[in-house]
C-alpha positions in Angstrom: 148.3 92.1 217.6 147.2 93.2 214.1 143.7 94.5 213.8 140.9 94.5 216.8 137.2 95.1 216.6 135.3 97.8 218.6 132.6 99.7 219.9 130.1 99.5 216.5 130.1 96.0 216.7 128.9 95.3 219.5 125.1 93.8 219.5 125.1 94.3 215.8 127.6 91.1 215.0 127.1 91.2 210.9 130.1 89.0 210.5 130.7 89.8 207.2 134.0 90.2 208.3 133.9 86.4 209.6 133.3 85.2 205.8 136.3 87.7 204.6 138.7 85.9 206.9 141.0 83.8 205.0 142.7 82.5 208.4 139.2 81.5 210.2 140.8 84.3 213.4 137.5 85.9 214.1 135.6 84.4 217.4 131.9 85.0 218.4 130.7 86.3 221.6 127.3 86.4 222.7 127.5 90.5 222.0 130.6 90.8 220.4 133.2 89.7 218.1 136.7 89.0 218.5 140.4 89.1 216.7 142.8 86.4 218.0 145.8 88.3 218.1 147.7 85.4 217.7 145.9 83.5 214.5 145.2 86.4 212.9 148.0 87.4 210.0 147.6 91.1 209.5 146.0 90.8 205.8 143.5 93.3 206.4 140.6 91.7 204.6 138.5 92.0 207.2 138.1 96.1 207.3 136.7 97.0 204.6 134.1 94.8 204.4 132.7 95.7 208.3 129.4 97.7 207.5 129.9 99.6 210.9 133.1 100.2 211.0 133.9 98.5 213.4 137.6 97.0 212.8 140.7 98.7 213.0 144.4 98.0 212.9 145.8 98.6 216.7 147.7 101.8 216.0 144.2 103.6 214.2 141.7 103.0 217.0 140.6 105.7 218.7 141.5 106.5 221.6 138.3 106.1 223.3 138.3 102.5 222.2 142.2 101.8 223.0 140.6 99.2 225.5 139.2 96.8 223.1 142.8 96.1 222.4 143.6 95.0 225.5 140.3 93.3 225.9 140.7 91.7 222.8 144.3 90.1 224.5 142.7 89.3 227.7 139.8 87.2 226.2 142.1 84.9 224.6 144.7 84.5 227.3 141.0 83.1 229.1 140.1 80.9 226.5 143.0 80.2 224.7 143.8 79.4 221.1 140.8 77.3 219.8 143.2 77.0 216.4 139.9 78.1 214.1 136.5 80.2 215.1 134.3 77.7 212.8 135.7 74.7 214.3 135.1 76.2 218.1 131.8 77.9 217.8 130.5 80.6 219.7 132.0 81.1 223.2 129.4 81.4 225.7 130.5 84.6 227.0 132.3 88.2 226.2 135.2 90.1 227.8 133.7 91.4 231.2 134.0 94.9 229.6 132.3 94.6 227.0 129.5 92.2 229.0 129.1 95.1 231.2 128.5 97.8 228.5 124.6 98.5 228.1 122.7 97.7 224.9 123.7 99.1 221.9 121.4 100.4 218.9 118.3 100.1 220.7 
């Protein structure tokens, strides 16, 4: 796994990150967004241009939010590998975790 998204995205879903992506990796949730470990290619095009700050390679997240990592691996062992987010759409649900967390930003 290369880079995951945490905590500040959550609710706010900008997805300027999604437009940055040259290898279409980043996957929509009802209240979050995800990495696909496995499409994405470690270019790092998609950090900088996260307004919140939300995206981080694997070894920089804090620790606070080491779980996204693994909660970024779970939800695509569900779903598996849609081979493109624009092609697949939004998913109709989030990581159970992150489903669970309460409203952000309000």
């Amino acid at each position: 796994m290369t880079y995951v998204i945490a905590q500040p995205c959550v609710d706010v879903k900008d997805k300027a990150c999604v437009d940055e992506c040259p290898v279409d990796c980043i996957y929509e949730g009802p209240r979050d967004l995800y990495i696909n470990p496995d499409e994405c290619v470690d270019c790092g095009a998609c950090e900088p241009v996260c307004p919140v700050e939300a995206i981080f390679y694997e070894d920089d997240l804090p620790e606070d939010w080491a779980w996204y990592k693994d909660a970024a691996v779970d939800f695509f062992n569900q779903v598996g590998n849609a081979g493109g987010a624009q092609a697949h759409g939004p998913y109709d649900h989030d990581h159970p975790q992150v489903a669970a967390l309460p409203p952000q930003g309000q």
